[in-house]
C-alpha positions in Angstrom: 112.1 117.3 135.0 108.8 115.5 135.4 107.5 116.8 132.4 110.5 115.7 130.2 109.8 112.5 130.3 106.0 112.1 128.6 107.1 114.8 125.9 110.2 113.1 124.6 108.3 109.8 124.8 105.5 111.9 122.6 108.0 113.1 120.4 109.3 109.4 119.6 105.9 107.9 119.3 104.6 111.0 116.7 108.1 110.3 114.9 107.4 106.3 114.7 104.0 107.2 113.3 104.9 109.8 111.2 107.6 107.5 109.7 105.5 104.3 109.3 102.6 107.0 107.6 105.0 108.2 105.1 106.6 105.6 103.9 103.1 103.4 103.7 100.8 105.6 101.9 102.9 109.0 102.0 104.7 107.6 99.0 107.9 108.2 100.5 110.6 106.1 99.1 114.0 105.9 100.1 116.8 106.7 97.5 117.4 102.7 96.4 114.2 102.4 95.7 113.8 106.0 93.4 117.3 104.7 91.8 115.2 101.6 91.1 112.1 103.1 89.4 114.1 105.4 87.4 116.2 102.7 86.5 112.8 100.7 85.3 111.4 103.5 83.8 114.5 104.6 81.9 114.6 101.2 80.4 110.9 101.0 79.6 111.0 104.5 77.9 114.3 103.0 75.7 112.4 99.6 74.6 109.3 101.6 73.6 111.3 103.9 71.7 113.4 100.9 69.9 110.4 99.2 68.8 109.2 101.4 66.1 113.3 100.7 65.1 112.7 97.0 65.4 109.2 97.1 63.3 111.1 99.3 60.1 113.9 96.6 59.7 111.6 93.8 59.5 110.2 95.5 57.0 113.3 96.6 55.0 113.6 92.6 55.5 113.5 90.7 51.7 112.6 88.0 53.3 110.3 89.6 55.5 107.0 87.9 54.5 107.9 84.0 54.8 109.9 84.8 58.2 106.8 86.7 59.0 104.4 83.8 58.7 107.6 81.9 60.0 107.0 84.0 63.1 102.9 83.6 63.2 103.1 79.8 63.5 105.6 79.6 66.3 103.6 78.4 69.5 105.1 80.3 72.1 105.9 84.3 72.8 109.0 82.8 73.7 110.0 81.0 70.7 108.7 84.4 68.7 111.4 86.7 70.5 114.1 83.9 69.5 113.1 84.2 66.2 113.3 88.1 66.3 116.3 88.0 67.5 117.7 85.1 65.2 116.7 87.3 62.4 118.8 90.5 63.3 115.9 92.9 64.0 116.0 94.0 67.9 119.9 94.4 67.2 120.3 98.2 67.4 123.5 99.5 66.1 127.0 97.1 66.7 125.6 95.9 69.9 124.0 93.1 70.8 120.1 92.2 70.3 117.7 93.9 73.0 115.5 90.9 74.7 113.0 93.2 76.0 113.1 95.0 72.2 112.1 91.9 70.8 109.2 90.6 73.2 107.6 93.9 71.7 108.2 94.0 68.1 107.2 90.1 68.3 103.9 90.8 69.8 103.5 93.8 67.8 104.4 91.9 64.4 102.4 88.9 65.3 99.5 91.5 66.1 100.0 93.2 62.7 100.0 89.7 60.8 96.8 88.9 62.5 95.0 92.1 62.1 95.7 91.4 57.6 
């Protein structure tokens, strides 16, 4: 029974290692932390797609070039996404405007003005 001993204590040490390995630069993960990502990077992927959306009703806007410049002279990002979202075009279907919609479309409009 001697030899019992050293090899269970072997086989708890290699576990700990093992364990601490993998989950440090194995990229293990455990399944809150996958739910997590997926979660970000589902909601990424639906803002990115919802920006070109965002882009085509400001300009189906009439009013589209003084809200534009509107838009250009407003100091912060901030204050830009308010206005985007004052002005109807991150709202996608009945529901209310996306935030994250409209911090892209403004940058991406103010970008656009710039670049003209």
């Amino acid at each position: 029974m001697d030899w019992l001993r050293p090899r269970a204590w072997s086989f708890v040490i290699g576990s700990l290692v093992t364990m601490i390995l993998g989950f440090t630069w194995g990229g293990w993960t455990t399944g809150s932390t996958a739910d997590r990502l997926a979660t970000e990077r589902s909601q990424a992927a639906v803002t990115a797609a919802l920006v070109p959306v965002c882009l085509d009703k400001s300009k189906d806007d009439p009013a589209s070039p003084k809200k534009l410049a509107a838009l250009r002279a407003l100091p912060s990002t901030f204050d830009q996404r308010d206005a985007v979202l004052k002005d109807g075009w991150a709202t996608i279907g009945g529901g209310e405007a996306n935030r994250d919609v409209a911090d892209l479309c403004a940058a991406q409009l103010v970008k656009t003005e710039a670049a003209k």
